[in-house]
Structures are given as C-alpha cells and as structure tokens.
C-alpha positions in Angstrom: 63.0 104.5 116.2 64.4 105.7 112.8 66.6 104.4 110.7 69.6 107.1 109.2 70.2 108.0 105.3 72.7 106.9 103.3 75.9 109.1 102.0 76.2 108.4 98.3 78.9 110.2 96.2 78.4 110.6 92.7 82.2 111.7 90.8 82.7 112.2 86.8 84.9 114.0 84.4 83.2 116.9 83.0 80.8 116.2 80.6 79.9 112.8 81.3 76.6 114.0 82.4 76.5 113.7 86.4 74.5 117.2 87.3 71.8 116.2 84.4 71.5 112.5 85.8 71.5 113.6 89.6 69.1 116.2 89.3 66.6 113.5 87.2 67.1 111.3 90.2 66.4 113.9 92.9 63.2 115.1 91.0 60.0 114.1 93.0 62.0 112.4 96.0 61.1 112.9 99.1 64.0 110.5 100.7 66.9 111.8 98.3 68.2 115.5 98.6 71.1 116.8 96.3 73.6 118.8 98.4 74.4 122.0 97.2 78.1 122.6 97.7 80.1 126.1 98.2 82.1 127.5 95.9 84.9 130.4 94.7 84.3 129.7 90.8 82.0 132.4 89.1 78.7 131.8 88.4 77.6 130.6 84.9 75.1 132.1 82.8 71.5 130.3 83.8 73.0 129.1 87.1 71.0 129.7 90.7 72.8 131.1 93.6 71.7 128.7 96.5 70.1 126.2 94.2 73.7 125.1 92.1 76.2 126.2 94.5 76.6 128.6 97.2 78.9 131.0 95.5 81.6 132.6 98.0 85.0 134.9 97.8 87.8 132.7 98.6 88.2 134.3 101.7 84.9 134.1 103.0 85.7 129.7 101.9 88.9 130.0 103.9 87.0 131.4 106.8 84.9 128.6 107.0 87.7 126.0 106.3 89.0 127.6 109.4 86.3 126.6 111.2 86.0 123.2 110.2 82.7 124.0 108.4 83.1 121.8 105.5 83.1 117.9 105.2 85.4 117.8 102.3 86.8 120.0 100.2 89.1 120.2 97.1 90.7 122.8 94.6 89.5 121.7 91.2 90.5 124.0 88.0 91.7 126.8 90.3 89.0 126.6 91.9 87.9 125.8 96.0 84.8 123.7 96.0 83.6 122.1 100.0 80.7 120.5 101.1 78.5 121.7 104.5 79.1 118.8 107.3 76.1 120.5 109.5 74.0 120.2 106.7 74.7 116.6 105.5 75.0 115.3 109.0 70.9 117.1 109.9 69.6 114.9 106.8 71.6 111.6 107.4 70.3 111.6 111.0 66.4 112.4 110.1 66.6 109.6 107.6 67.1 111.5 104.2 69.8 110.2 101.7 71.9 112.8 100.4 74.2 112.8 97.3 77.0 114.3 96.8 78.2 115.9 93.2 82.0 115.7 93.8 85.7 115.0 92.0 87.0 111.9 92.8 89.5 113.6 95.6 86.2 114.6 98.1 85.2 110.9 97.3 88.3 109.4 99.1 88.1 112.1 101.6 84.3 111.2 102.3 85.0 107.5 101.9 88.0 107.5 104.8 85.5 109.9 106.7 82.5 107.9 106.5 83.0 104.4 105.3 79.3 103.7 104.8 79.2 105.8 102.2 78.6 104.4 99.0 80.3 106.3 96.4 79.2 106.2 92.2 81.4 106.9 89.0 80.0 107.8 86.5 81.9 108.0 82.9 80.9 108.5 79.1 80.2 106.3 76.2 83.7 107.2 74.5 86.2 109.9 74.2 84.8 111.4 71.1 80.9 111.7 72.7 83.0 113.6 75.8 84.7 115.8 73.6 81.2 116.7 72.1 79.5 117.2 75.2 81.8 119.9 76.1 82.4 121.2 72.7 78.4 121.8 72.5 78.0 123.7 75.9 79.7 127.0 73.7 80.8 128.2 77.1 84.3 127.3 77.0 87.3 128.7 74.3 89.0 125.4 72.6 92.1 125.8 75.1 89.9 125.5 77.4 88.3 122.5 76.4 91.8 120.8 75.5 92.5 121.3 78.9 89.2 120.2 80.4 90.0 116.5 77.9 93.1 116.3 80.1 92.0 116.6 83.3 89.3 114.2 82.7 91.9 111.7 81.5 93.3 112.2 84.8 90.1 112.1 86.4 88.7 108.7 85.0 91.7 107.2 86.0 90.3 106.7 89.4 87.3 104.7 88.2 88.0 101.9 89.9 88.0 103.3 93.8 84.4 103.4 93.6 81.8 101.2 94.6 79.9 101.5 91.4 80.3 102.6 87.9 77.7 103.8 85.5 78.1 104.3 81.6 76.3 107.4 81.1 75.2 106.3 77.1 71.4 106.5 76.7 70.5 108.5 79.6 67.5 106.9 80.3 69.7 103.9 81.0 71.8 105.3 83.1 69.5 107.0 85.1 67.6 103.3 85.6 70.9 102.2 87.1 71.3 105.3 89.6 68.4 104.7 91.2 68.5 101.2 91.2 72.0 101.5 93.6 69.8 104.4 95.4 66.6 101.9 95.7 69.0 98.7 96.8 70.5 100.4 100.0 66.9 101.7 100.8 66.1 97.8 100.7 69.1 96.9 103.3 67.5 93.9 105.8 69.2 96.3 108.3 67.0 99.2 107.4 63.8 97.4 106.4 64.0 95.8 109.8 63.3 99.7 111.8 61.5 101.3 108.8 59.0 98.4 109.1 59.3 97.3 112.6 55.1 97.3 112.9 54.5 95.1 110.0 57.4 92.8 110.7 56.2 92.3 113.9 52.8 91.5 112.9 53.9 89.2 110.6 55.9 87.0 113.2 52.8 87.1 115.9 50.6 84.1 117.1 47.6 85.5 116.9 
C-alpha cells in the first residue's frame, strides 16, 4: 500500500523570490518535483526550454485547452500560462509531492479542484526591496517595471486565501520555513500510518 503526494501551490508577485526559493527546495529531493508549466510568453535569455517552461504558440496552448489538457490555467501579462493534469496526477498517485509555481488565480482554481492542496504565499520584505529586485534583473525597460509594481499590488492583495505565508527576507529563512510546511504534511498521522505500516506494526505486537 502507498500513500499519495501532496499538491502544494506556491504564488508571489514578481520579484519576491518564489522560482529562487522553490528550486532551493526541490534541489536533492527525491519526494518533491517542481512542475514545469506551459507557456505562450518568449523565452528569456538563460532560460531552458523543458526545464523552465514548456514554451508553446498560443495556438498550439489553445489546442490543448481544447482538450482539457491542463489543470489550471490563467492569462498573466498577456500571457497564457497552464499546468499538465496527466503529469501532476502520475506523481501525486506514485507518492511524489509536486509544487506548483503559479499566480494567485490557478491557486483558487487548484484549491476548488483539489481541496487537499495546500497552497503557499510568498511576499517580500517591503515595497522598496521589490522594487529592487526587479529593477536589478536589467531585463525589463522602467515602464515595464512600473507596471510589473502594479500588478503585484494587485497580486499581494490575495495574501490571505492561502494556507501559508512566508516573508521571503533572508532567504535562508525563508527557505527553512518552505520546507518545514513541505516536511509537516509528510509527517501527517494519516500518512505515517501506510508509509510505516511494518514498523508500526511491530511496535504494537506481543511478542
């Protein structure tokens, strides 16, 4: 008998640091895999086809929403961005935890979906560190980032739907915190009690 994985969805403005704290979590697991979601935006300089996102045309995305290929999905700067349900649904049922890197929208999608997900916000220090996070990526013209402030106003106004909430400050600090919400549903009486059915059982025998 096996036990299945926990859904967890991690959601933050841009800049607050998510990808660099997911990927530090996911590093060395063998229980935790990051899902790699589709997407129409263009690739970035330094990014991995496959490995980042799975980039698409629109048209080949609205093919597969067509075919019910995605478990959520959302436009997000003009952008589509969906996550494989085959794909989450082969880990969850061989035991692996999977995390999702998505706006707050495909976190209340997932959430009314799957209930037992657990879903993680994670937000910066202050306005000002934000605004330098994004300002130091060089990637973006100042517009740009003006508009990207905005939307993340927006976007940390939903805070409080999720489960839990992590100040991304010293990273190290935050990262202590992800896994500790990662280690405490591993620890679940529900799922200790099939994970370590053998040694359980010992424990409660007579002989």
């Amino acid at each position: 008998m096996s036990t299945t994985g926990t859904l967890f969805t991690v959601s933050a403005p841009s800049g607050a640091g998510k990808t660099s704290l997911v990927t530090a979590l996911a590093q060395g697991s063998h229980t935790l895999k990051v899902s790699v979601s589709h997407t129409t935006r263009p690739q970035r300089p330094g990014e991995v086809d496959g490995t980042n996102y799975h980039f698409v045309s629109e048209a080949a995305f609205l093919e597969m929403l067509e075919h019910t290929a995605f478990l959520e999905h959302a436009r997000v700067f003009d952008n589509l961005y969906g996550t494989s349900q085959a794909w989450v649904e082969q880990q969850l049922a061989a035991g692996i935890d999977v995390v999702l890197e998505i706006d707050w929208q495909g976190a209340q999608q997932i959430k009314h979906l799957m209930p037992a997900s657990k879903s993680i916000f994670i937000v910066p220090p202050s306005r000002a560190t934000l605004l330098e996070r994004l300002t130091r990526r060089g990637q973006d013209e100042a517009e740009v980032i003006e508009h990207r402030m905005s939307e993340a106003t927006q976007e940390m106004s939903h805070y409080a739907e999720s489960d839990y909430l992590i100040i991304n400050d010293v990273f190290e600090t935050a990262l202590c915190g992800l896994q500790a919400i990662i280690t405490s549903q591993q620890l679940l009486t529900k799922k200790q009690i099939v994970s370590q059915q053998g040694l359980l059982s010992d424990l409660l025998s007579q002989a």
